[in-house]
ROKE-342230 format. One record per residue: residue in three letters; x, y, z of N, C-alpha, C, CB in turn. Coordinates in steps of 0.1 Angstrom, whole numbers, padded with zeros to 4 digits, always signed. Glycine has a CB too. Layout:
ALAXYZXYZXYZXYZ;...
END
This chain:
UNK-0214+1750-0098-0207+1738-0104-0209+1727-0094-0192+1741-0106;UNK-0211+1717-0099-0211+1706-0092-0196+1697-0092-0224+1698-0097;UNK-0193+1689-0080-0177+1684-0087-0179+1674-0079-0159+1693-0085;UNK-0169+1662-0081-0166+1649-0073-0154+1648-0077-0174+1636-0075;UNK-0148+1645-0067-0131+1637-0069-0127+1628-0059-0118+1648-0067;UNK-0115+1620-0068-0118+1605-0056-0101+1606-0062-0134+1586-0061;UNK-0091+1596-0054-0077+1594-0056-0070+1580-0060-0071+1598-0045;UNK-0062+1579-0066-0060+1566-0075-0045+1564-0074-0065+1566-0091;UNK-0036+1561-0065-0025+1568-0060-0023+1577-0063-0017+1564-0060;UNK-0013+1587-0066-0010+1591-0071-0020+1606-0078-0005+1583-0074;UNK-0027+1595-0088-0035+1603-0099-0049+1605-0089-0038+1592-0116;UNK-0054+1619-0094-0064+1626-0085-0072+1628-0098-0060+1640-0074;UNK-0087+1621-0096-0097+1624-0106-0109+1630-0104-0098+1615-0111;UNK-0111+1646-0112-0121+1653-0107-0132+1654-0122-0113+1668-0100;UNK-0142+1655-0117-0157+1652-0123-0161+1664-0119-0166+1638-0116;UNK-0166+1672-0132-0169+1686-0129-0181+1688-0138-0156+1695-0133;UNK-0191+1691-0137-0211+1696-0137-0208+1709-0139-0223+1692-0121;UNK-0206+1717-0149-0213+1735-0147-0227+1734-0144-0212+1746-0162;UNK-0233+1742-0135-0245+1747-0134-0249+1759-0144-0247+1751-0120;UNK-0257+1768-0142-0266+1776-0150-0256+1789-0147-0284+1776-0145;UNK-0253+1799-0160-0244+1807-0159-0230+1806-0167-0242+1807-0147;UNK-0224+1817-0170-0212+1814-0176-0202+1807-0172-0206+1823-0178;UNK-0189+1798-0179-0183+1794-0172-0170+1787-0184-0192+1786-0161;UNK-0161+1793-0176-0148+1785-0189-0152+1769-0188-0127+1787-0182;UNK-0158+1761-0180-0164+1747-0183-0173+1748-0195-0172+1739-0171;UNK-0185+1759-0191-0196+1759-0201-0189+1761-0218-0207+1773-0196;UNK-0185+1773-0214-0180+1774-0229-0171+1760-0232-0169+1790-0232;UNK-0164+1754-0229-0154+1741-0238-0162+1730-0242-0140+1732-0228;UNK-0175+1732-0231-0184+1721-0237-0194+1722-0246-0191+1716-0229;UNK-0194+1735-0248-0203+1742-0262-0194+1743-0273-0211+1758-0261;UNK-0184+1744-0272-0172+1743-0284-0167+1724-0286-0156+1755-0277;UNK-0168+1717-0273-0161+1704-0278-0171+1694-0276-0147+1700-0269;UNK-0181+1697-0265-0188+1683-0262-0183+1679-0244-0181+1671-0276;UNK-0186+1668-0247-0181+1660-0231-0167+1658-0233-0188+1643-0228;UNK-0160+1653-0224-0143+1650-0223-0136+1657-0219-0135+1647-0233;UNK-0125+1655-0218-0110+1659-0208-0113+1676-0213-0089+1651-0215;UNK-0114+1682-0200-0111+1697-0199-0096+1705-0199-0118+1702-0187;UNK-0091+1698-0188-0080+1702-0185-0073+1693-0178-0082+1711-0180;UNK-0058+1694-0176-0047+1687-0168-0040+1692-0161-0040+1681-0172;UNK-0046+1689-0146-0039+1697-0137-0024+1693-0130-0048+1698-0127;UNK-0014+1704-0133-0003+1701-0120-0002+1717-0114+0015+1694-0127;UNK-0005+1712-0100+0000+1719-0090+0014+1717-0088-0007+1716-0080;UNK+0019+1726-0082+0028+1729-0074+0033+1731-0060+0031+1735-0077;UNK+0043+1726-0059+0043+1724-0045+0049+1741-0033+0055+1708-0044;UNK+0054+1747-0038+0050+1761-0031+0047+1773-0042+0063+1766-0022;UNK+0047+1786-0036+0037+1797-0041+0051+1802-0050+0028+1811-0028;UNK+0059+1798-0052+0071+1802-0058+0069+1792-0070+0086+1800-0048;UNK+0071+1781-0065+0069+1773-0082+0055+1774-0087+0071+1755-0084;UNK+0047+1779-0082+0029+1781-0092+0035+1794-0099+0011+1786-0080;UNK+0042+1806-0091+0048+1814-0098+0056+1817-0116+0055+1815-0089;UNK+0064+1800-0108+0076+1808-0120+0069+1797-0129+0098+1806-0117;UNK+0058+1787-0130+0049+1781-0137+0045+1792-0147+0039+1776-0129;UNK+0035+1800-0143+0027+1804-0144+0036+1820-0154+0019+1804-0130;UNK+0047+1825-0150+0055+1829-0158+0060+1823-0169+0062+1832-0153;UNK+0063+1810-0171+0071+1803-0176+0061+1802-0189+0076+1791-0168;UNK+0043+1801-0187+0034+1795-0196+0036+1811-0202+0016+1788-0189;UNK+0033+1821-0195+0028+1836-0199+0037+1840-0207+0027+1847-0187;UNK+0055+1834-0214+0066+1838-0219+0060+1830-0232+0081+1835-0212;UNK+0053+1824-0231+0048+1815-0244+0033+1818-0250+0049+1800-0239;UNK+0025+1826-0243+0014+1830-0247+0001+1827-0242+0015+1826-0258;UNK+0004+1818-0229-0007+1816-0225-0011+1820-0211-0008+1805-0226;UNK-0024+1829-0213-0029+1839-0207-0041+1832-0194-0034+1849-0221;UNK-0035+1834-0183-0046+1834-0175-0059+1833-0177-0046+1842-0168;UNK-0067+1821-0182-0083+1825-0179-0091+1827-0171-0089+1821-0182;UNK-0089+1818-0161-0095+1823-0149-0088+1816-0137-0111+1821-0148;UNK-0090+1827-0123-0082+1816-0109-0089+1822-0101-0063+1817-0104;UNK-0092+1813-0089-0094+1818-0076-0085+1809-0064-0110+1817-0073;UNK-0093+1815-0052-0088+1806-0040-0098+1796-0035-0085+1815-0029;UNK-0092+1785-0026-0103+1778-0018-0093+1782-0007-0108+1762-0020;UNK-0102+1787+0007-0096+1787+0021-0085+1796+0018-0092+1771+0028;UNK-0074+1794+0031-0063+1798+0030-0051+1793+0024-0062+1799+0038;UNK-0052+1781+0021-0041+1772+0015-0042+1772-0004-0043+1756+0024;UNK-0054+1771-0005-0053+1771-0025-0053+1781-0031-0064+1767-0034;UNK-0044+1779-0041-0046+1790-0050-0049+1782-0065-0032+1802-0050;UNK-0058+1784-0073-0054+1776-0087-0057+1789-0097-0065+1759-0090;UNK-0051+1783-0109-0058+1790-0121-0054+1784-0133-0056+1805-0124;UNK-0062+1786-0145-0062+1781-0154-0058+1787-0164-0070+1776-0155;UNK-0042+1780-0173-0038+1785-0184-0040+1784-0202-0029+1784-0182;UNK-0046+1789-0209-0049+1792-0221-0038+1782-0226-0050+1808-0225;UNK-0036+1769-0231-0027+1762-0236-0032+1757-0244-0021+1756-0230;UNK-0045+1756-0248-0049+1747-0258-0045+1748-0274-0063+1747-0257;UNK-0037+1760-0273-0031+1761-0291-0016+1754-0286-0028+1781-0300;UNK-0009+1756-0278+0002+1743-0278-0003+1730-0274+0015+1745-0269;UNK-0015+1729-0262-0009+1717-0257-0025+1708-0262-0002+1717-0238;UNK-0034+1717-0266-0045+1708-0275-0056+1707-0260-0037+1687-0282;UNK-0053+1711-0246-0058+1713-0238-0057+1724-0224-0058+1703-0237;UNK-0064+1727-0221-0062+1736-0207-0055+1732-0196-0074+1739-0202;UNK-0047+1737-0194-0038+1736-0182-0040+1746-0168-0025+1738-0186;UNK-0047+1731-0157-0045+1741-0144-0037+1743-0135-0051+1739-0136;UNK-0033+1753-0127-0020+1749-0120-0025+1759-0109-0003+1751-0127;UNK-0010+1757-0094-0014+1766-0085-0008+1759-0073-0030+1769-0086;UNK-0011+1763-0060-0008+1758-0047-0015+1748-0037-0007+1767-0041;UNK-0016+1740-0033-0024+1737-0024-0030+1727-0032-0032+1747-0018;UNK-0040+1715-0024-0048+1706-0030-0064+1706-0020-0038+1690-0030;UNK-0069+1699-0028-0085+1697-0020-0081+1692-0007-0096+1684-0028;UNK-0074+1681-0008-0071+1671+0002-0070+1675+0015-0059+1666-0002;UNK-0069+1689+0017-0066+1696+0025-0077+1699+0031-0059+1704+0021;UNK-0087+1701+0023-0100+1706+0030-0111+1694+0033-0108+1717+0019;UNK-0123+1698+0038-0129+1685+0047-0144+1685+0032-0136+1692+0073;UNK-0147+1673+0032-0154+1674+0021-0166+1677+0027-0153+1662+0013;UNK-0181+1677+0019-0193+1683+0022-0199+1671+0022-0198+1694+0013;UNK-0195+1660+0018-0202+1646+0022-0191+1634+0016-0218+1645+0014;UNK-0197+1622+0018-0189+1612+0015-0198+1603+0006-0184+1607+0028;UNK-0189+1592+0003-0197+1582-0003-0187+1569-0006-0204+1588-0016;UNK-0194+1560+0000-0209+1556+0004-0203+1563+0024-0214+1534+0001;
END
């Protein structure tokens, strides 16, 4: 996957490229096209990504996929698009945290 993200106070906007291979990006874009994948809120400790992430799962929406970055992220992504019309990410930690692989300009 290829990604860029840049910050706008507040609002953090990420630009996301699947590469070659499966991928919950690949599939939304063979089912929708280009546009909004998902909307992310993190949480601010491993207790509220928790009771998040319980809170979606009492309503039907099932983990599709999560990993980690480093020691500090955790994210994953919840199956919401029959209530909320889109995918919801959530989890601990932010990019912000980590040192990017280049800059620009």
């Amino acid at each position: 996957m290829i990604g860029a993200e840049t910050h706008v106070g507040p609002i953090v906007v990420e630009l996301l490229q699947p590469d070659e291979g499966p991928s919950i990006y690949k599939e939304w874009l063979d089912a929708h096209g280009e546009g909004l994948h998902h909307i992310a809120v993190m949480r601010p400790t491993p207790a509220d990504s928790d009771a998040t992430e319980k809170h979606f799962a009492g309503l039907g929406a099932k983990i599709m996929m999560e990993g980690r970055i480093g020691e500090t992220i955790r994210f994953y992504y919840l199956d919401t698009e029959p209530m909320l019309k889109v995918i919801m990410e959530s989890g601990t930690g932010h990019a912000v945290d980590l040192k990017p692989s280049r800059v620009y300009p």
